[in-house]
Each structure stands twice: as structure tokens, then as C-alpha cells.
C-alpha positions in Angstrom: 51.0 59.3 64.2 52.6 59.5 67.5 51.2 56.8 70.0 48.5 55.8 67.7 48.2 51.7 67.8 47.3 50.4 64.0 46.5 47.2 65.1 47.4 45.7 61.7 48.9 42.8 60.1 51.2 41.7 58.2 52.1 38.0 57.0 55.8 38.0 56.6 55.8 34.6 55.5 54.1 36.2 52.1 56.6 38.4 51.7 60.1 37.9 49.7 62.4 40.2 51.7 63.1 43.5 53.1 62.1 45.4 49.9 58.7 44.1 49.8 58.3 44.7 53.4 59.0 48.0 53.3 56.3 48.5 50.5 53.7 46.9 52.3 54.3 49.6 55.2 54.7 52.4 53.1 51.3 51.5 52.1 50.0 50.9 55.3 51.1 54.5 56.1 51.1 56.2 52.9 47.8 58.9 54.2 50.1 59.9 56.8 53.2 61.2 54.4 53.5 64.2 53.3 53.3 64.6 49.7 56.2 66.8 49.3 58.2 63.8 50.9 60.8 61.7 48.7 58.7 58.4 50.1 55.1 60.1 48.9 55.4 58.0 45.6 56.0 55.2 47.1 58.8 54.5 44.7 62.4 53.7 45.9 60.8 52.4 48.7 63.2 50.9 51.7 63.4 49.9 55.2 65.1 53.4 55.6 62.7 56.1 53.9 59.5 54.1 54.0 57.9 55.8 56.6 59.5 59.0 56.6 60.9 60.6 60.1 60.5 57.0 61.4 62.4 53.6 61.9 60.7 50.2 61.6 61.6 48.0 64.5 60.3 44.6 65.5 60.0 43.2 69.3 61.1 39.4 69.2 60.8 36.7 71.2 62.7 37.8 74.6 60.8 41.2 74.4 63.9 43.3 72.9 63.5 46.0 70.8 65.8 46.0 67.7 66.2 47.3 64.4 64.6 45.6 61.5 67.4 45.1 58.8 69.9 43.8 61.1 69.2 39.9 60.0 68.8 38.1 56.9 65.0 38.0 55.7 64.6 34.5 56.7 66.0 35.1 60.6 63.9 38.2 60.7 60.7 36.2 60.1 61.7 34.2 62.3 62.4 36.1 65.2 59.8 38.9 64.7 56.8 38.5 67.3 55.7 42.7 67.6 56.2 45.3 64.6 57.0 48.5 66.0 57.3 52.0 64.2 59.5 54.0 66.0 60.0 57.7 66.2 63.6 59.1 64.6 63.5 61.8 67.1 62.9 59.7 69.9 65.8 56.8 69.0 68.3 56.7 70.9 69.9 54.1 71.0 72.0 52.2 73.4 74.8 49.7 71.4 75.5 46.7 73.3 79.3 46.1 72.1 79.2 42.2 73.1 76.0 42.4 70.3 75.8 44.0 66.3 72.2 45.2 67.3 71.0 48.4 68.4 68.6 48.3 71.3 66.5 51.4 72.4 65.4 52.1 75.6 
């Protein structure tokens, strides 16, 4: 999954929150988790486990990077241009201490 571009979409304004959000990638992504995995159900389903060894981020308006779950559902929609699915292995992230989000580099 690594540097593959999805090219999909998804209508935020559709959804009711975080919890449905994370279902509709889940199943955007579900042929890429491995069965054995807690996620492989699809049940339980959040921001945090639904795309197992991954992090959902979103790019917003001023081209930062930053974790999706840090604002309520309604400023996330908002501010969310760019989905992004991030690598776990690869986040490392840089805390601004003037900000509460994470930004990666």
C-alpha cells in the first residue's frame, strides 16, 4: 500500500462523525488487511485501528499535515481539503508546543 495513490472520494458532509468515517475507510481498504488483524471484521472500527499499521491524516487549507481526530467532526469537515493515509512506521512527528496538533514532516 505504500505510495500507492487511491484517488478516491469521500463526501464528509454525508457522514455523522469520526466513527462513520473511519468505517467508510476501513472499507475502502478492507482487501488490503490482513485477515488475522483485529480491524479485518470491520467491527470496532475507529480512527485508530481502521487501517491497521496506518494513521489517517488530512492536509487542510494552508497545506499542513495533521492528525485527523484532533477537531470536533464539524471543524474537521471544514478544514479537511487532502485525505492522507499515513505510514505508522514512518510518523514521526514534530509537536509544535504553541499548537495541540501534531505535524509530520
Amino acid at each position: 500500500m505504500d505510495g500507492r495513490s487511491i484517488g478516491g472520494r469521500v463526501c464528509l458532509q454525508k457522514l455523522d462523525g469520526y466513527e462513520s468515517f473511519a468505517h467508510t475507510m476501513w472499507n475502502m481498504f478492507k482487501d488490503n488487511i490482513a485477515e488475522d488483524s483485529m480491524a479485518a471484521s470491520g467491527e470496532g472500527c475507529s480512527l485508530s485501528n481502521a487501517i491497521p499499521g496506518f494513521v489517517i491524516a488530512y492536509e487542510d487549507e494552508e497545506g499542513d499535515l495533521l492528525l485527523a481526530g484532533d477537531l470536533s467532526w464539524r471543524d474537521f469537515v471544514r478544514a479537511a481539503k487532502c485525505i492522507k493515509v499515513v505510514p505508522e512506521k514512518k510518523n514521526k512527528m514534530k509537536v509544535n508546543k504553541n499548537q495541540s496538533t501534531c505535524n509530520f514532516p
